[in-house]
Structure formats: structure tokens, C-alpha cells
C-alpha positions in Angstrom: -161.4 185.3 26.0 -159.5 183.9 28.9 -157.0 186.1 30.4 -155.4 183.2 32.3 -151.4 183.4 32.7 -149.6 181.2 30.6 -148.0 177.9 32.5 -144.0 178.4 32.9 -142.7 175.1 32.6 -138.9 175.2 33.4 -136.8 172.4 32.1 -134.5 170.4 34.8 -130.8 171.1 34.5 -128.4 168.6 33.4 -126.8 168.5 37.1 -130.3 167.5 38.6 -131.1 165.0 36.1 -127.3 163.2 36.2 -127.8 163.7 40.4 -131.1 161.7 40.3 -129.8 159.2 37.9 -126.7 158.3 39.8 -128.7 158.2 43.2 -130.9 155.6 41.6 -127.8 153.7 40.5 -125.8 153.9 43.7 -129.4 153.0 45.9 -130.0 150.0 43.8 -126.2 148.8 43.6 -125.4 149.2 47.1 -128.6 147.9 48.3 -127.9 144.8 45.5 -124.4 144.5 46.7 -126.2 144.1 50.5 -128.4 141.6 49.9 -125.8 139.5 47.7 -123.1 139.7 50.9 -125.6 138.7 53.5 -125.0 135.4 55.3 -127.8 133.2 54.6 -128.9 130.8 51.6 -129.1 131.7 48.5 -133.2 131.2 48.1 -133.0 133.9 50.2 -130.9 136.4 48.9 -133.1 135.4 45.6 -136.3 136.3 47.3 -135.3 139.5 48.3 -133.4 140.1 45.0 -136.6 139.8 43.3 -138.4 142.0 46.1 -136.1 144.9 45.2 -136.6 144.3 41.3 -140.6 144.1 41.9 -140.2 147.6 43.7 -138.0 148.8 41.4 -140.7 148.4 39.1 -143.6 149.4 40.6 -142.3 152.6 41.7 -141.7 153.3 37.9 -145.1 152.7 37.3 -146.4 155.0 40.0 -144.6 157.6 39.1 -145.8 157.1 35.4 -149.3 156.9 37.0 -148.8 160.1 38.9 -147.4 162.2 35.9 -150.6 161.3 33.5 -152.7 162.1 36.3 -151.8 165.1 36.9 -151.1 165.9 33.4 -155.0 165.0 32.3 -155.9 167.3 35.1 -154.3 170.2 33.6 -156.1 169.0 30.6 -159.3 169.1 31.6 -159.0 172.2 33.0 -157.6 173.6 29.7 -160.8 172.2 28.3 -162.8 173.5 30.9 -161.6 177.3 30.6 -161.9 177.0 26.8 -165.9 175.8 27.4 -166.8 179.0 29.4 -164.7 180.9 27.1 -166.6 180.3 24.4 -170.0 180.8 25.7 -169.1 183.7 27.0 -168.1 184.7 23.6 -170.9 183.5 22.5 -173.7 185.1 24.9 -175.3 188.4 24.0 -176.4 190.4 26.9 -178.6 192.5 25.1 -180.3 190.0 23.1 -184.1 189.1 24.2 -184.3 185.4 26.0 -185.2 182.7 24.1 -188.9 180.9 25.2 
């Protein structure tokens, strides 16, 4: 039996969850809003509009990427343990060795 201590996974508050969701919104906006005031044509502004929707996006995905990742390495070492677990369970030391 594995005598490993359970994970404590603590939830994120509502304050830290609305305080990362507005600092998205206001980074975007504002950063939107400069791009849209500066003083050059608009293929430009359009070019760098679609930079900051591209990043915008890709930064979703790597964060998406990072979370599986790191959630299929606590799998596998969930699987892991329960492996030597059970042929631990399973081994008899006073049994004679098999030829």
C-alpha cells in the first residue's frame, strides 16, 4: 500500500479569478485602444491588430499545453506508484524463487 500524502488542491478565490480576468481585459483594451490611436496607415494598425489577436491566441494555447502537461505527469506518476504498489503487494518474501 502506498502511504503517499494525498494532493491538497485549493481552489482560487473569486477575487483572484475576477483580478486576472480584468487584467486580461484592461491589457488587451488598452493595448487595442494604442494601436488604433497611432498615427500611421491603417494596413498598419491592421497588421499589428492581427499580431496582438495571433498572441492572444497562442498564449491560450500554451497555457492549455502547459496544464495537460503537467497534469499527465501527475498521472503517470499516479500510475507509477500504483505499479509498485501492487507488486509489492503481491511479492512474498518467504516464498522459494521461481527457476
Amino acid at each position: 500500500m502506498s502511504r503517499a500524502t494525498p494532493k491538497v488542491v485549493v481552489p482560487h478565490s473569486a477575487a483572484w479569478v475576477a483580478q486576472t480576468w480584468l487584467s486580461f481585459a484592461l491589457s488587451v483594451g488598452v493595448t487595442a485602444v494604442g494601436i488604433w490611436n497611432l498615427p500611421v496607415d491603417i494596413w498598419v494598425k491592421s497588421f499589428l491588430g492581427m499580431g496582438l489577436l495571433f498572441t492572444v491566441g497562442s498564449t491560450f494555447s500554451l497555457s492549455k499545453t502547459v496544464r495537460d502537461q503537467h497534469e499527465m505527469e501527475q498521472l503517470g506518476t499516479r500510475i507509477d506508484e500504483a505499479r509498485v504498489a501492487r507488486l509489492l503487494s503481491e511479492h512474498d518474501p518467504v516464498a522459494p524463487p521461481k527457476l
